[in-house]
VEXDREN-2710 file (C-alpha; in Angstrom, 1 decimal):
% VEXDREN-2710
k/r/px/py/pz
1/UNK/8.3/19.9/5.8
2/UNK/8.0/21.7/9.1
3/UNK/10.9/20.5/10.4
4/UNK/12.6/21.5/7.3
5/UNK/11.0/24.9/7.0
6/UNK/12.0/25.2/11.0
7/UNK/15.7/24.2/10.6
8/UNK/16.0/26.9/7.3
9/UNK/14.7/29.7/9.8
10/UNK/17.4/28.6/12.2
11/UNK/20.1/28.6/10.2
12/UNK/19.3/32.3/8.5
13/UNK/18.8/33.8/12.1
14/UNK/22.6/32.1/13.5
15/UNK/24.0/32.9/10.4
16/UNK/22.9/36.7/10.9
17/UNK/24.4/36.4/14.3
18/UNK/27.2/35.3/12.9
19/UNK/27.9/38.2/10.5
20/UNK/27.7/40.8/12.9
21/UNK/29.6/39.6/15.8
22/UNK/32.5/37.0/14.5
23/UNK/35.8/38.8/13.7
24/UNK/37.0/36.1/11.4
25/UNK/36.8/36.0/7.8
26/UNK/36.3/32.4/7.2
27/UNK/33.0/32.4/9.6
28/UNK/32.0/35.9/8.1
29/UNK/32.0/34.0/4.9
30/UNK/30.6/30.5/6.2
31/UNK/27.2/32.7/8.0
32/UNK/27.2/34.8/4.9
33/UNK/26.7/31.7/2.2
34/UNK/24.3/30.1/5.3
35/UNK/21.9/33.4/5.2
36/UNK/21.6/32.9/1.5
37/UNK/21.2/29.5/0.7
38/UNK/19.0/29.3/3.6
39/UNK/16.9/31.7/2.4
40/UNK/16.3/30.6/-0.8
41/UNK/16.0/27.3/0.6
42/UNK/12.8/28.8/2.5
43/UNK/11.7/30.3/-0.1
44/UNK/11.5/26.9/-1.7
45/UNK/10.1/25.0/0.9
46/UNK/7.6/28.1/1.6
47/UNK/6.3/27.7/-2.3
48/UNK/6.0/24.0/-1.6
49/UNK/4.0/24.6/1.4
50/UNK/1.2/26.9/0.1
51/UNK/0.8/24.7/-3.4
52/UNK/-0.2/21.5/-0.5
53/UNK/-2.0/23.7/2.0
54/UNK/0.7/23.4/5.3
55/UNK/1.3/26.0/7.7
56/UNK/4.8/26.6/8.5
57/UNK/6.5/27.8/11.5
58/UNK/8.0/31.5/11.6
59/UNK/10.7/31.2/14.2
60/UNK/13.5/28.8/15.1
61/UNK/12.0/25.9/17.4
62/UNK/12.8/26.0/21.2
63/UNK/16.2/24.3/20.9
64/UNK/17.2/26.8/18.5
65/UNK/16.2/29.7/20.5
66/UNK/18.1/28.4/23.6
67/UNK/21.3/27.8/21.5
68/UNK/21.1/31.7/19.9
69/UNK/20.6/33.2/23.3
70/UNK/24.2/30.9/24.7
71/UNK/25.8/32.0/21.5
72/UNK/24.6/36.0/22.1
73/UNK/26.6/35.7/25.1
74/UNK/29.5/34.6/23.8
75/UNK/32.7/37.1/21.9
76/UNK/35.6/36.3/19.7
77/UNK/37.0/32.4/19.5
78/UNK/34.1/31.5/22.0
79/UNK/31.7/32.8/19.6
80/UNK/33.4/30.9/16.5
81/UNK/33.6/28.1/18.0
82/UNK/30.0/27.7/19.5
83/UNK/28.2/29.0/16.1
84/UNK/30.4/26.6/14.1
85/UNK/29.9/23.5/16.4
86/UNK/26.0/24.7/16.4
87/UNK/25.6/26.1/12.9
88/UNK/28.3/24.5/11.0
89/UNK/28.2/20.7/12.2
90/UNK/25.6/19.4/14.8
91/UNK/23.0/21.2/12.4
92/UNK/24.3/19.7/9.3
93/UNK/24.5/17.0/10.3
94/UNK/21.0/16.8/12.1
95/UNK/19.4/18.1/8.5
96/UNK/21.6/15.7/6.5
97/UNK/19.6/12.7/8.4
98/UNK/16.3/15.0/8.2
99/UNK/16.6/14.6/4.3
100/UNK/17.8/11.0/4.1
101/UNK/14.6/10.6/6.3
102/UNK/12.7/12.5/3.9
103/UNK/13.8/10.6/0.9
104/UNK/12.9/7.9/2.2
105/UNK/9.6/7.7/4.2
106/UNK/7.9/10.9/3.0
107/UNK/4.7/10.0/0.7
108/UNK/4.8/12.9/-1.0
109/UNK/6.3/13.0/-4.4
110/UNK/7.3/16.8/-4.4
111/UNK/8.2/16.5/-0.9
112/UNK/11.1/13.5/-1.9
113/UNK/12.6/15.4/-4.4
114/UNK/12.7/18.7/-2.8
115/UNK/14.5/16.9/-0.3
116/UNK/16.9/15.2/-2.8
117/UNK/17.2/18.5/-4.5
118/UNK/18.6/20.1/-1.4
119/UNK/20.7/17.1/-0.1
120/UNK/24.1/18.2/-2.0
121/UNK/24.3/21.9/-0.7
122/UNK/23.3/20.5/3.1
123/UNK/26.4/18.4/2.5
124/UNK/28.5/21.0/0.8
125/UNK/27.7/23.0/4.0
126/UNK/28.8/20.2/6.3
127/UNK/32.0/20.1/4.3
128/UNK/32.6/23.9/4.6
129/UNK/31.7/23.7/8.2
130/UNK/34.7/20.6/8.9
131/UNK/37.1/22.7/6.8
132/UNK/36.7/25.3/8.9
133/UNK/36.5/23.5/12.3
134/UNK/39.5/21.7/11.3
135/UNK/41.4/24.8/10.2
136/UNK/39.9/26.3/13.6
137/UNK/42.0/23.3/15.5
138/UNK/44.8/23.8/14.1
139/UNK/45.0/27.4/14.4
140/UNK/45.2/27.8/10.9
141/UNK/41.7/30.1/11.0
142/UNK/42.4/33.3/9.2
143/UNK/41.9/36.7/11.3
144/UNK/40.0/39.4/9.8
145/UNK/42.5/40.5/7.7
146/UNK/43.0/37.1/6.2
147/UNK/40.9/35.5/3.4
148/UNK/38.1/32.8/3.3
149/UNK/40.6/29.5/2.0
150/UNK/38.6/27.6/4.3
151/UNK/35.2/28.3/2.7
152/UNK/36.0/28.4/-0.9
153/UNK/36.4/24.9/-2.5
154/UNK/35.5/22.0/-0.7
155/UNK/31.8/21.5/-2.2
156/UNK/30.1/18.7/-3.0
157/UNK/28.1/19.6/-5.9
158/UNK/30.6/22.2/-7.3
159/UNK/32.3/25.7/-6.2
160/UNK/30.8/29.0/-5.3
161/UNK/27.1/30.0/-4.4
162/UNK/25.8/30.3/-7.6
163/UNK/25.9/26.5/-7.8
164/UNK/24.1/25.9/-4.7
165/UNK/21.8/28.9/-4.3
166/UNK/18.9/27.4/-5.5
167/UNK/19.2/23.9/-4.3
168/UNK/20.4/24.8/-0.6
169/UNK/19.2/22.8/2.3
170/UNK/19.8/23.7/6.1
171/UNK/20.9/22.6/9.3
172/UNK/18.2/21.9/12.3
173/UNK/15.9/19.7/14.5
174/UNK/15.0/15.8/12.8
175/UNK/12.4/15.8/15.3
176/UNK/10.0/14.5/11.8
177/UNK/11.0/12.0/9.1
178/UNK/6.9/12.2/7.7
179/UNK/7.6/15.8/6.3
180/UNK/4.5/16.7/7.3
END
């Protein structure tokens, strides 16, 4: 749950980054659905803390610091690049095994299926994350005066945020699979 909690914080505090220093319209709008459904994802995982008594952390783990203070430093394509490797994949995919471990092994009923709950939008967001990264390959990434194609329709539970808002998971460290 810590980890989970942790990883949420994370994501909201990159994708803030994001917002205000990336130029491109895809990432604008990748950070933009990563503040919200993060957000409401701690929100969740907040509520579920209090009802069984846990502490939560208040600030992206050590890792997560390091990796915000490299990506600070960075501007334009450099910038992109870093917060969608960061952000968008290695994250993802990090939470994607954080909930799978969760499903699994936690004891906690409420705990499981929060983490089931969540477990499409972290996967919608690793989707969104490859379009993008692939697009960003290619040089098909749209400047800011192009739109957000790559960030619009490849979801796993559906299309738009409304869908995901209130079941969104995040990206972060698996250092936990007790949820505790």
């Amino acid at each position: 749950m810590k980890d989970f909690a942790q990883a949420n914080i994370s994501e909201i505090e990159a994708g803030k980054m994001a917002q205000d220093k990336t130029k491109n319209d895809q990432v604008k709008t990748f950070a933009q659905k990563m503040v919200d459904d993060h957000t409401t994802a701690l929100k969740q995982v907040q509520d579920l803390a209090q009802q069984k008594g846990v502490t939560l952390p208040t600030e992206p783990d050590t890792k997560h610091k390091a990796a915000m203070k490299m990506m600070g430093a960075l501007d334009g394509d450099k910038f992109d690049a870093a917060y969608m490797k960061q952000g968008g994949l290695n994250d993802h995919k990090s939470t994607h095994k954080l909930l799978t471990q969760m499903q699994n092994k936690a004891k906690d009923p409420d705990l499981k299926a929060m983490a089931a709950k969540v477990q499409p939008a972290v996967d919608q967001h690793l989707q969104m994350a490859q379009s993008i990264e692939k697009d960003r390959s290619t040089g098909n990434m749209s400047g800011s005066s192009g739109g957000s194609a790559g960030t619009s329709g490849k979801s796993a539970s559906g299309s738009g945020t409304s869908s995901t808002k209130s079941t969104s998971g995040t990206s972060g460290s698996s250092n936990s699979g007790s949820g505790k």
